[in-house]
C-alpha positions as CSV (number, residue, x, y, z in Angstrom):
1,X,35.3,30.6,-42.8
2,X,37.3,33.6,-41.3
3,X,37.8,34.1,-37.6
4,X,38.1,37.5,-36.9
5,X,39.4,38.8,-33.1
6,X,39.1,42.3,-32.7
7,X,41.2,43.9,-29.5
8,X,42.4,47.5,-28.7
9,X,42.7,49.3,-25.5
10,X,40.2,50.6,-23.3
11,X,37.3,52.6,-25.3
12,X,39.3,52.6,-28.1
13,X,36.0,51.7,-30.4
14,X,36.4,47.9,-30.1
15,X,32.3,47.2,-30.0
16,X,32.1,49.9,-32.2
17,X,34.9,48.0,-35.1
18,X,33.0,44.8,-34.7
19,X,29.8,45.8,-35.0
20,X,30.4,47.4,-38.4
21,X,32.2,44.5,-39.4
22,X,29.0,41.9,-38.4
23,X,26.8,43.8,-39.8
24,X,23.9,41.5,-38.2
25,X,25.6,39.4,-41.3
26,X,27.5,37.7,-39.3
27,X,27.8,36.1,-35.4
28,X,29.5,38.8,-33.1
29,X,30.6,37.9,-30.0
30,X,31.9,40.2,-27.4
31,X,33.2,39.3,-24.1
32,X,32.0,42.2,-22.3
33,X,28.7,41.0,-23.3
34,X,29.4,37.7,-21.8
35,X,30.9,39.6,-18.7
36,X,27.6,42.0,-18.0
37,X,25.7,39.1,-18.2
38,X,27.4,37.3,-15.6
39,X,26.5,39.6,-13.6
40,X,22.9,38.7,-13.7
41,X,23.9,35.0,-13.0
42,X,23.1,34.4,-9.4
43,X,25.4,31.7,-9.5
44,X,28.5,33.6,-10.0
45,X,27.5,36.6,-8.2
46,X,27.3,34.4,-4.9
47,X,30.7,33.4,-6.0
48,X,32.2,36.8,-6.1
49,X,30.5,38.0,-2.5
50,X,31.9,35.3,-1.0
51,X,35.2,35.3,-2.8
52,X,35.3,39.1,-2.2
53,X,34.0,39.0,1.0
54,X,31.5,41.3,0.1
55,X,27.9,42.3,2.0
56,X,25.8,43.5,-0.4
57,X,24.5,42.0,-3.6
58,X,22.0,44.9,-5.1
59,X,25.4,46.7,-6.5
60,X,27.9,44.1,-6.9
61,X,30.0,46.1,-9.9
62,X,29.9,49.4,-7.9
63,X,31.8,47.6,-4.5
64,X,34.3,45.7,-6.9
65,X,35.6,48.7,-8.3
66,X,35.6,50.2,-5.0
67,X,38.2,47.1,-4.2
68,X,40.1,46.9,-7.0
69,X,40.4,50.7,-6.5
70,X,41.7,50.5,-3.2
71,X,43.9,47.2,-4.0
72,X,44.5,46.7,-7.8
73,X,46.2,43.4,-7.1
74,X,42.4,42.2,-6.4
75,X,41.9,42.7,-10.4
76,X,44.0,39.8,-11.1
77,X,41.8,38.0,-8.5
78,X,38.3,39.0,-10.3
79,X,40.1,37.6,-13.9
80,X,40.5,34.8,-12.3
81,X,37.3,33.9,-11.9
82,X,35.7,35.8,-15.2
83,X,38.3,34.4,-17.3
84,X,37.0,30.9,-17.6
85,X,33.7,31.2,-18.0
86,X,34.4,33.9,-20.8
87,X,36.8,31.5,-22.6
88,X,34.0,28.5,-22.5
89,X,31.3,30.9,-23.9
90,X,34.1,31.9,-26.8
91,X,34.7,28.2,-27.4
92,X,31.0,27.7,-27.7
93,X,31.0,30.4,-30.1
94,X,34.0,29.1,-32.4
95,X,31.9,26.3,-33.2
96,X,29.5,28.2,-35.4
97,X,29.8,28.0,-39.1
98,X,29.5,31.3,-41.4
99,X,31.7,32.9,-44.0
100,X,32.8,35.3,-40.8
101,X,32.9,34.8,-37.1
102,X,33.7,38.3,-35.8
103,X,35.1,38.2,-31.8
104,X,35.6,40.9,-29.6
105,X,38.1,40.4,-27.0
106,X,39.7,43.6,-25.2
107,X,42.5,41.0,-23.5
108,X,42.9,38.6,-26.5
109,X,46.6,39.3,-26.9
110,X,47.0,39.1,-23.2
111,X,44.8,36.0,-22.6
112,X,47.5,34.1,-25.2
113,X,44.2,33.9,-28.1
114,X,46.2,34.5,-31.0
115,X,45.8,30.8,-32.2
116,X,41.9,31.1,-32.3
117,X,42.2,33.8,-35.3
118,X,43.0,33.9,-38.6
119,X,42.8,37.6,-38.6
120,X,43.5,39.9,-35.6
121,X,42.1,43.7,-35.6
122,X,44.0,46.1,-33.6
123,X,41.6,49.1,-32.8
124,X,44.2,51.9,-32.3
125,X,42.9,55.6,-30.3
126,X,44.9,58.5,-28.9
127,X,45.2,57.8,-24.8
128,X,43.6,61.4,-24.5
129,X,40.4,60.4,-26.4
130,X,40.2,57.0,-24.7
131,X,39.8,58.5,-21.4
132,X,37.4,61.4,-22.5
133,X,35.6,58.1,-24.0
134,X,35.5,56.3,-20.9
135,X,34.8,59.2,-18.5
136,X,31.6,60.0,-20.6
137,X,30.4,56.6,-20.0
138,X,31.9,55.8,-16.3
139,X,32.9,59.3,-15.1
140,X,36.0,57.4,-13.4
141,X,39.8,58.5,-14.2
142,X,41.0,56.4,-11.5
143,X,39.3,53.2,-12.9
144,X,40.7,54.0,-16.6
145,X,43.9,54.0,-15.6
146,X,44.0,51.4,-13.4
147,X,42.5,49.2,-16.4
148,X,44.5,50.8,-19.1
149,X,47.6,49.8,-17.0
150,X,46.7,46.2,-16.9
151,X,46.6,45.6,-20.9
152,X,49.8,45.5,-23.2
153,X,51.5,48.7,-24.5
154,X,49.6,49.4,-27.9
155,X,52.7,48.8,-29.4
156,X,53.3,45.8,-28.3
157,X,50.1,44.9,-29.5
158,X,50.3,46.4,-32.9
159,X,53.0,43.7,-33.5
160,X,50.8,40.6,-33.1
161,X,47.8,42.3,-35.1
162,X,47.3,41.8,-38.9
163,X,45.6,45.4,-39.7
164,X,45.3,48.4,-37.5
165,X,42.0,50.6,-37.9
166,X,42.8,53.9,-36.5
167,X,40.0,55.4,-34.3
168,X,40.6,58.9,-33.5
169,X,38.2,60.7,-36.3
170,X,34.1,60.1,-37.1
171,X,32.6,57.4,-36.8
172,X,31.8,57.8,-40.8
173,X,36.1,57.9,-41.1
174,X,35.5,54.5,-38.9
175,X,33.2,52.9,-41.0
176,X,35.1,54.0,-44.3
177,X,38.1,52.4,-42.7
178,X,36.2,49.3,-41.8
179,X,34.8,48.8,-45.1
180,X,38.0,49.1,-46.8
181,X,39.3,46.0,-44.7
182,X,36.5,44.2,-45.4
183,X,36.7,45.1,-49.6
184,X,39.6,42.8,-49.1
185,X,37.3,39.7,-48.1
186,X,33.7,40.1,-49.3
């Protein structure tokens, strides 16, 4: 069995990378996943109005970014409590067996879980086509930046990765480049 961890920075193509790589061959797991659906967890949302003192439930995502915006230190606060319930679900999910567990984890390097892979895929992209990315889906400069800033310098990351897919072309570049890394292990 190989563990694969895919990372990169913001909108770099991450879901995109390990979802051509699963194939629906193999389990994917992605911890954004895992974070939009706790927001449909009463549970922790109660958690995050009071620890946010917070109002209104109906938009929960909408007033966190509005606090993190205002305060970024409050992002650290918000990992706190995400954090942990996203490593259980991942530890959960390391327990499966197939030839190929594929992870995606944007903070994987920064979260220290290195030792969970055997193969770590940096998904690299330009900074300018990142935030046209992002924008298109969240229409929020402000936010990019303020979660680009909190992840390692891509070339810091680069170093701890075993193979770099470059992300700046077509998604059929993408997919060539995808299947050529897997070639290596099918």
């Amino acid at each position: 069995m190989i563990t694969i961890g895919i990372t990169g920075s913001i909108s770099s193509g991450k879901t995109t990378v390990a979802q051509f790589i699963a194939e629906k061959k193999y389990p994917l797991f992605s911890a954004d996943k895992v974070v939009s659906d706790l927001y449909k967890n009463n549970k922790f949302v109660k958690l995050i109005v009071k620890k946010f003192n917070m109002n209104n439930q109906s938009d929960i995502k909408s007033e966190i970014k509005s606090i993190i915006k205002k305060n970024k230190e409050k992002l650290k606060v918000l990992e706190s409590i995400i954090h942990p319930f996203v490593r259980k679900e991942m530890s959960n999910f390391l327990k499966k067996k197939n030839k190929f567990i594929v992870l995606e984890i944007p903070l994987l390097i920064e979260s220290k879980l290195n030792k969970h892979f055997d193969k770590i895929i940096f998904v690299d992209a330009k900074k300018s086509l990142r935030l046209k990315r992002y924008i298109k889906r969240n229409d929020d400069v402000m936010m990019f930046e303020t979660l680009n800033k909190r992840q390692l310098l891509p070339s810091i990351k680069k170093k701890v990765s075993d193979i770099i897919i470059i992300n700046n072309y077509s998604l059929a570049t993408l997919r060539k480049n995808v299947r050529k890394f897997m070639e290596n292990y099918e």
